[in-house]
Backbone as CSV, one residue per row, in Angstrom:
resi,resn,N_x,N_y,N_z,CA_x,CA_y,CA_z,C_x,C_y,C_z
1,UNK,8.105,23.116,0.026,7.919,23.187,1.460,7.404,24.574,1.837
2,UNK,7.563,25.488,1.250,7.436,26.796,1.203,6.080,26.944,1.156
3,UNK,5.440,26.526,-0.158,3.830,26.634,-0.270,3.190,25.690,0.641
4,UNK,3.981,24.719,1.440,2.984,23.697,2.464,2.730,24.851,3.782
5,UNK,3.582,25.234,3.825,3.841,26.459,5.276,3.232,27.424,4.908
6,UNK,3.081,27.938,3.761,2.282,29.300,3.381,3.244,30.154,4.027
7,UNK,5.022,30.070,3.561,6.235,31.157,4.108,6.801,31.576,2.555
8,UNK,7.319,32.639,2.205,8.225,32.559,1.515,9.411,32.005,1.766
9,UNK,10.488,31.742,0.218,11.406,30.864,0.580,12.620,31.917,1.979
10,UNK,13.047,33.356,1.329,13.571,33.527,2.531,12.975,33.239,3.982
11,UNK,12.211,33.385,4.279,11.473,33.340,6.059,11.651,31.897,6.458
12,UNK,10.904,30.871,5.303,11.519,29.489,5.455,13.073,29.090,5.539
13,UNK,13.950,29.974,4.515,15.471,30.002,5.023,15.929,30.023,6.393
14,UNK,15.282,31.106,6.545,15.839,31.644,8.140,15.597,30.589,9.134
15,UNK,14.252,30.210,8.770,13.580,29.463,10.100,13.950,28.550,10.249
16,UNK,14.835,27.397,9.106,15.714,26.794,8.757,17.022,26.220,9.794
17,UNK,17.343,27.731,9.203,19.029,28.361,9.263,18.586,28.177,10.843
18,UNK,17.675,28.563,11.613,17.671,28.732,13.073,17.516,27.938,13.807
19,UNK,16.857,26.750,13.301,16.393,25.187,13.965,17.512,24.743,13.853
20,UNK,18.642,24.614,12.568,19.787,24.166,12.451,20.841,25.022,13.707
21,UNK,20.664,26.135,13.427,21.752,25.787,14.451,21.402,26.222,16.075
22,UNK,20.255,25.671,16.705,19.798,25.627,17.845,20.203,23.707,17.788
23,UNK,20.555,23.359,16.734,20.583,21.966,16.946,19.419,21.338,17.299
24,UNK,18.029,21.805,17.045,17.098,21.003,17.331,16.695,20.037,16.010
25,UNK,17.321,20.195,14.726,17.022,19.317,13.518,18.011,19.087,12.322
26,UNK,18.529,18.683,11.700,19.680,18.642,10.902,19.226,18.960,9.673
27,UNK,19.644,19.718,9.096,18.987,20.130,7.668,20.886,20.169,6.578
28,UNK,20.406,20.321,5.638,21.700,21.070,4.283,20.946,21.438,3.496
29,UNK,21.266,22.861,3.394,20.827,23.440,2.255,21.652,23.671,0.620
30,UNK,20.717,23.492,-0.283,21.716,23.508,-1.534,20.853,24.591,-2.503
31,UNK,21.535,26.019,-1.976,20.887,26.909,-2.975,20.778,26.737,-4.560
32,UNK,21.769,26.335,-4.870,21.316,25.930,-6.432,20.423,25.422,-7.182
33,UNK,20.374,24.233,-6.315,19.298,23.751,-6.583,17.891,23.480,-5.819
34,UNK,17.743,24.234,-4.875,16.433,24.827,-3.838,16.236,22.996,-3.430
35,UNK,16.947,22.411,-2.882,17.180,21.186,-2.157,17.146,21.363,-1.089
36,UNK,16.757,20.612,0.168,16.867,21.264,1.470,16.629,19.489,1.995
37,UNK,17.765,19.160,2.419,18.141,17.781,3.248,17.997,17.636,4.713
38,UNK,17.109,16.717,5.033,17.158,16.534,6.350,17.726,15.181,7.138
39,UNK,18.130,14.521,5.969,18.951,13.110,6.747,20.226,13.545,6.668
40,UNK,20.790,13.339,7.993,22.329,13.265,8.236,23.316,12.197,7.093
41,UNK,24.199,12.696,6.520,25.325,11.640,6.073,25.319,10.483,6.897
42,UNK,25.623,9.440,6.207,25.894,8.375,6.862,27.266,8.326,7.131
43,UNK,27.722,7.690,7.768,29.367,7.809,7.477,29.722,5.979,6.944
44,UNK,30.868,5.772,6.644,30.765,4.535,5.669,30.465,2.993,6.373
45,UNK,31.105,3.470,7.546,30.816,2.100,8.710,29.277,1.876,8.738
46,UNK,28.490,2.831,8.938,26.429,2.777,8.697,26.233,2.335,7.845
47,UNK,27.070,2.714,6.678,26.390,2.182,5.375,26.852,0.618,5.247
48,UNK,27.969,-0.028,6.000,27.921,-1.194,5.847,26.917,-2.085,6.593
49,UNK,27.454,-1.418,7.326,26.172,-1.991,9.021,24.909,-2.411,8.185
50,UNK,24.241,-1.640,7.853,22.854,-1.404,7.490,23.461,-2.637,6.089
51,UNK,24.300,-2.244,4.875,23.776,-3.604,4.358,24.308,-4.634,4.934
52,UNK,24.818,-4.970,5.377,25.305,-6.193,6.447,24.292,-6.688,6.917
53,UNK,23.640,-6.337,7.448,22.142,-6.326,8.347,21.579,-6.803,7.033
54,UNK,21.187,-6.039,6.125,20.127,-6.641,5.035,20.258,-7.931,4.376
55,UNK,21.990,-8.200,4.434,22.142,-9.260,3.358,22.153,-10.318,4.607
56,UNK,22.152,-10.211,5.785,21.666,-11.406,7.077,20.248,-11.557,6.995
57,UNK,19.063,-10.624,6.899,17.730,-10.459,6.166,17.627,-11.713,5.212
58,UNK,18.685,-11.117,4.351,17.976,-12.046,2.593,18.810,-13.682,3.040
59,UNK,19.757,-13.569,3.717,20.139,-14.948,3.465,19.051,-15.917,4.530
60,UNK,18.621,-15.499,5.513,17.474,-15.604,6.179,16.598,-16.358,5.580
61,UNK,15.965,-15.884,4.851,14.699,-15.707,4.003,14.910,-16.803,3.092
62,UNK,16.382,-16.493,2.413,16.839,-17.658,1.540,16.295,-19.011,2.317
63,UNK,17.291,-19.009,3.592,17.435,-20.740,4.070,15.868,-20.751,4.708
64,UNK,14.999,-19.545,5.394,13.658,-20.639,5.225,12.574,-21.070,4.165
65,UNK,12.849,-20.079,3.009,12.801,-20.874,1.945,12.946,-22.119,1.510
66,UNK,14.336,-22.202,1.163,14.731,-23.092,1.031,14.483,-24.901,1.781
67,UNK,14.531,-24.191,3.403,13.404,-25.527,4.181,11.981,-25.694,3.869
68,UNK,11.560,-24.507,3.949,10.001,-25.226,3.208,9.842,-25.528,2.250
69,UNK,10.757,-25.326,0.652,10.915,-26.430,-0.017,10.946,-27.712,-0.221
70,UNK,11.989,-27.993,0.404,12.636,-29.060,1.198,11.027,-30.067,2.181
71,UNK,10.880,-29.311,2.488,9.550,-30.079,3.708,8.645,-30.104,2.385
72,UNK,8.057,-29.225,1.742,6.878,-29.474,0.989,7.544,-31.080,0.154
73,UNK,8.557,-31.131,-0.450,9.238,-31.932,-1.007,9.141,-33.264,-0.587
74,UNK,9.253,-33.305,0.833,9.169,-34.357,1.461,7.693,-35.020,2.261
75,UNK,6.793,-34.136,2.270,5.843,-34.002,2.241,5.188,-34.922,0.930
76,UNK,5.220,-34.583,-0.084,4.762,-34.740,-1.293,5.300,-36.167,-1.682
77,UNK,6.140,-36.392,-1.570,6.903,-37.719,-1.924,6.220,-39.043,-1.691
């Protein structure tokens, strides 16, 4: 991110460190490993939500599947 900005990594730190806590963007930084996160944690209730939501998606998909099977089937007969 550093070479996209044309900053070094401190100045990019800072500028960082300052958006974070003006609260205009959510970042985590992980010096160790020069990681720099910008999605918030989910907390565990989101993470069901969201697959909850997906597996209503696939079962979806399943049963109109499954009818146009069914119709081609009967169709064909």
């Amino acid at each position: 991110m550093a070479q996209l900005l044309g900053l070094e990594w401190p100045r990019l730190e800072q500028e960082i460190s300052s958006m974070v806590s003006d609260s205009s963007v959510y970042a985590k930084i992980d010096r160790p490993k020069d990681i720099v996160r910008f999605a918030a944690a989910k907390t565990s209730e989101a993470i069901l939500t969201d697959w909850a939501s997906d597996i209503d998606k696939l079962l979806h998909l399943v049963e109109t599947t499954t009818h146009l099977i069914h119709k081609e089937n009967m169709t064909a007969a």
